[in-house]
C-alpha positions in Angstrom: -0.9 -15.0 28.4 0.8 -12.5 25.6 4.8 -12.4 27.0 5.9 -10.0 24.5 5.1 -6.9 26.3 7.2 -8.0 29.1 9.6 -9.7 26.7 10.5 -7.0 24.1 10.0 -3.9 26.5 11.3 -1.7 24.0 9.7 -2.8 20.9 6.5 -0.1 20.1 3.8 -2.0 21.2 2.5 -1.3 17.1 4.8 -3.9 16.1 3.3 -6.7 18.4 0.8 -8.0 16.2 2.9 -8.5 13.2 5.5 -10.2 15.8 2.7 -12.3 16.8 2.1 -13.3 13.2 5.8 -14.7 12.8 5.9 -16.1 16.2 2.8 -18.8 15.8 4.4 -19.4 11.7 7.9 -20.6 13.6 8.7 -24.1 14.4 8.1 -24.7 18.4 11.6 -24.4 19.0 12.7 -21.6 17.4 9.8 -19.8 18.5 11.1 -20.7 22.2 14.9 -19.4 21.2 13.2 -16.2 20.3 11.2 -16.0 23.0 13.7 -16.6 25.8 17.6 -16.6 25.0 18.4 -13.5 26.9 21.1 -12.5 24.5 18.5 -11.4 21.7 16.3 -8.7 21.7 14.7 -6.5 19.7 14.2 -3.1 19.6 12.3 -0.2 18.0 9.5 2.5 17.6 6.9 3.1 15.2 7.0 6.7 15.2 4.0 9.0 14.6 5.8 11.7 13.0 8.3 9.8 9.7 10.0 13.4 9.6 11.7 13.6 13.0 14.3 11.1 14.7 16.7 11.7 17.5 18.8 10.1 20.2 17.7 6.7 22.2 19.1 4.9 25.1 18.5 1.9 26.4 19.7 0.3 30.1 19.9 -4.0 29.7 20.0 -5.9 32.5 20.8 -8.6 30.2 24.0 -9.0 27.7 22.8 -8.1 24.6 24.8 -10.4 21.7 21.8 -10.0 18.9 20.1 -7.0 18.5 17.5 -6.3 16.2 16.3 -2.8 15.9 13.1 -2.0 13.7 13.6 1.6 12.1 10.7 3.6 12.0 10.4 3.3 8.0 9.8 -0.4 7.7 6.0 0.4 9.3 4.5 2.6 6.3 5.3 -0.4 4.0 2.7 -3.3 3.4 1.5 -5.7 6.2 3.7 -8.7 4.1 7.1 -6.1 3.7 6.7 -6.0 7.7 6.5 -9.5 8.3 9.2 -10.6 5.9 11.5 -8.2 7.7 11.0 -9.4 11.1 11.2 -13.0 10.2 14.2 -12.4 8.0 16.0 -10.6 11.1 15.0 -14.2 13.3 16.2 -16.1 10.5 20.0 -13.8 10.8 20.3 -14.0 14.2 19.3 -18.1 14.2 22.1 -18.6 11.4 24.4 -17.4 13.7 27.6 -16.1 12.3 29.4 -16.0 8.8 30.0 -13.8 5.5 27.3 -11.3 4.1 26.7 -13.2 1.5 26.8 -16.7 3.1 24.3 -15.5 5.9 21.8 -14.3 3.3 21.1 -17.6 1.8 21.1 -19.3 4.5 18.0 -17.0 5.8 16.5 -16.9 3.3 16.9 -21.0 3.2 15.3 -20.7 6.4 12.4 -18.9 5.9 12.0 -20.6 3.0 11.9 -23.9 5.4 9.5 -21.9 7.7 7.1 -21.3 5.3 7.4 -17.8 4.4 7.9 -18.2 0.8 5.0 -16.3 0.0 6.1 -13.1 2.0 9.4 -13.4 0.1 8.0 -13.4 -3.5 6.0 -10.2 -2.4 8.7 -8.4 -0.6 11.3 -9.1 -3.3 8.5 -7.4 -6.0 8.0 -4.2 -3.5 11.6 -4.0 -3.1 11.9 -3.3 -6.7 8.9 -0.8 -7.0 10.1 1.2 -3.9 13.2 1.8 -5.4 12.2 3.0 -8.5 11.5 6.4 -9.8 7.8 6.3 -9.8 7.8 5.3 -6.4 9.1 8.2 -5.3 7.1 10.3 -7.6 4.1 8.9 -6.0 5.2 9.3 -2.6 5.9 12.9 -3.1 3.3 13.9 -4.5 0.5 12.4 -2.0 2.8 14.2 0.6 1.7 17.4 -0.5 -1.6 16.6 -0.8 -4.5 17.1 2.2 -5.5 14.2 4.3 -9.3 14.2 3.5 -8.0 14.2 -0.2 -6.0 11.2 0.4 -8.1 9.3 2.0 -11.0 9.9 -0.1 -9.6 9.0 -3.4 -7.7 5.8 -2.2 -8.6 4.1 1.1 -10.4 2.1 -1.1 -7.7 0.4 -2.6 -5.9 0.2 1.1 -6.5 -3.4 2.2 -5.6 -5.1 -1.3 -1.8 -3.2 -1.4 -1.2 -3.6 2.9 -2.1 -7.2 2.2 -1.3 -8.6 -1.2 -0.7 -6.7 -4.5 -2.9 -4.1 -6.2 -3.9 -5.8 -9.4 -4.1 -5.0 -13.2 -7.6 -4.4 -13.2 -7.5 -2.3 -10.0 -4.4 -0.4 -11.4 -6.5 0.1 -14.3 -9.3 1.8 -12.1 -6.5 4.6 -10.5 -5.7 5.3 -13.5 -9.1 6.9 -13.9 -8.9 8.6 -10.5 -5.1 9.6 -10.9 -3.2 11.4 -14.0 0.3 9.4 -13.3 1.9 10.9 -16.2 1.2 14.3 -15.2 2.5 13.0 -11.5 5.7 11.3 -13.1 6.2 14.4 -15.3 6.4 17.1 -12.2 8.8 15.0 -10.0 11.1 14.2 -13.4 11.8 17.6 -14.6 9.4 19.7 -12.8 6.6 22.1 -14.7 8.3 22.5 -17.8 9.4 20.1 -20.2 11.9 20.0 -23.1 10.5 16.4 -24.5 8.2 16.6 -27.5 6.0 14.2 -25.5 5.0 12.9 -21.8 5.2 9.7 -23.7 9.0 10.1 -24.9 9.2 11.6 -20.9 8.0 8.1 -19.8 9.4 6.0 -21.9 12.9 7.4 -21.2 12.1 6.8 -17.5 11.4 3.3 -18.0 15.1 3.1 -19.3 16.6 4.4 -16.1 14.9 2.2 -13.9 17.3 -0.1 -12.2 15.1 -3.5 -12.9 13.9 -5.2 -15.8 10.2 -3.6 -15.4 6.8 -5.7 -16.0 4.2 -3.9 -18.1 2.7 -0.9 -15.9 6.0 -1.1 -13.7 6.3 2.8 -13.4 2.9 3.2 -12.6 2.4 1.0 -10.2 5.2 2.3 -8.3 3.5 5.7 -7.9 0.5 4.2 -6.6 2.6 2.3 -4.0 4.1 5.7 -3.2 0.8 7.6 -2.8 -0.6 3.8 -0.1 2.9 4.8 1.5 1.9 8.3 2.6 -1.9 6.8 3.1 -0.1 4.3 5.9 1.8 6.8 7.4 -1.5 9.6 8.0 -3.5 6.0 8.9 -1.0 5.8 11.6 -0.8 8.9 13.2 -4.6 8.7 13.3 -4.2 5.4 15.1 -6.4 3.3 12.8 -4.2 0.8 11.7 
């Protein structure tokens, strides 16, 4: 019998499976904690639209002490982004209390002990790309961009970044469907350019990015932009 409906009443009913997929990874009784300690709950909604937000109330019958609310942004990211944040959320709230910094190790000490090691390696890399220039560059640009366009030129590539990591060899492949440079080049400093090259353009990018990027950093960051928007119409179509 799946509880969770009935447990988490106000969680969107789109987050459920990726719950589930934490819940059977946690030891027996944590899972129970989660499951049943009235004090925590969790919270949040999906959203169709990404653009619009307002108000929400919520009546507990219960004390609250540990609330975990989901914010509408975490579901465009990829399937292992998803689950590392919920489980990291479980791991805070089973740490209990202490310092910022004190409660992030031991989390992560925790997942680490739950076996989500995996997750974190793959979360801490998208982290990095999602916060860099291309990333927003990519995201951008798909957004102005049609549906049937969008989906025609990279569903393809869907599963492999919701799942795991888009590869050098598949990279290699959008590069022939894509012109990143020309993508990179309009969000940097619009249509016109003062730099003798796109390649001095780029290359003075790379410098302001805020990690020490891997070969094809930039790049891959505006393709991870461009699955972002491609999660976000999947969505609203209901198909994921």
């Amino acid at each position: 019998m799946n509880i969770l409906p009935q447990r988490f009443k106000h969680l969107d009913l789109d987050y459920h499976p990726y719950l589930q997929k934490v819940l059977i990874r946690l030891p027996p009784e944590i899972k129970a904690k989660v499951l049943f300690d009235p004090s925590f709950q969790i919270i949040g909604t999906a959203l169709k639209d990404f653009d619009h937000f307002g108000g929400l109330y919520i009546h507990f019958n219960d004390a609250i002490r540990h609330l975990f609310f989901i914010t509408a942004p975490v579901f465009n990211k990829p399937e292992y982004q998803i689950i590392y944040s919920i489980a990291h959320e479980i791991a805070h709230y089973i740490a209990g209390e202490g310092t910022t910094g004190l409660r992030e190790k031991e989390a992560d000490y925790l997942l680490y002990k739950w076996g989500f090691e995996e997750e974190i390696k793959k979360a801490k890399h998208f982290r990095a790309i999602a916060q860099s220039i291309g990333y927003r560059a990519g995201y951008k640009w798909a957004k102005g961009k049609d549906d049937d366009f969008i989906f025609h030129q990279f569903n393809g590539f869907y599963d492999e970044w919701n799942e795991k990591t888009i590869s050098a060899v598949r990279l290699e492949e959008l590069r022939y469907i894509v012109e990143i440079p020309s993508i990179l080049s309009t969000f940097y400093i619009g249509e016109s350019t003062s730099y003798e090259s796109m390649e001095t353009m780029i290359e003075d990018m790379k410098d302001m990015e805020v990690v020490d990027a891997e070969e094809g950093f930039l790049e891959r960051g505006v393709v991870y932009g461009i699955m972002s928007s491609l999660k976000e119409r999947k969505i609203k179509r209901g198909i994921v």
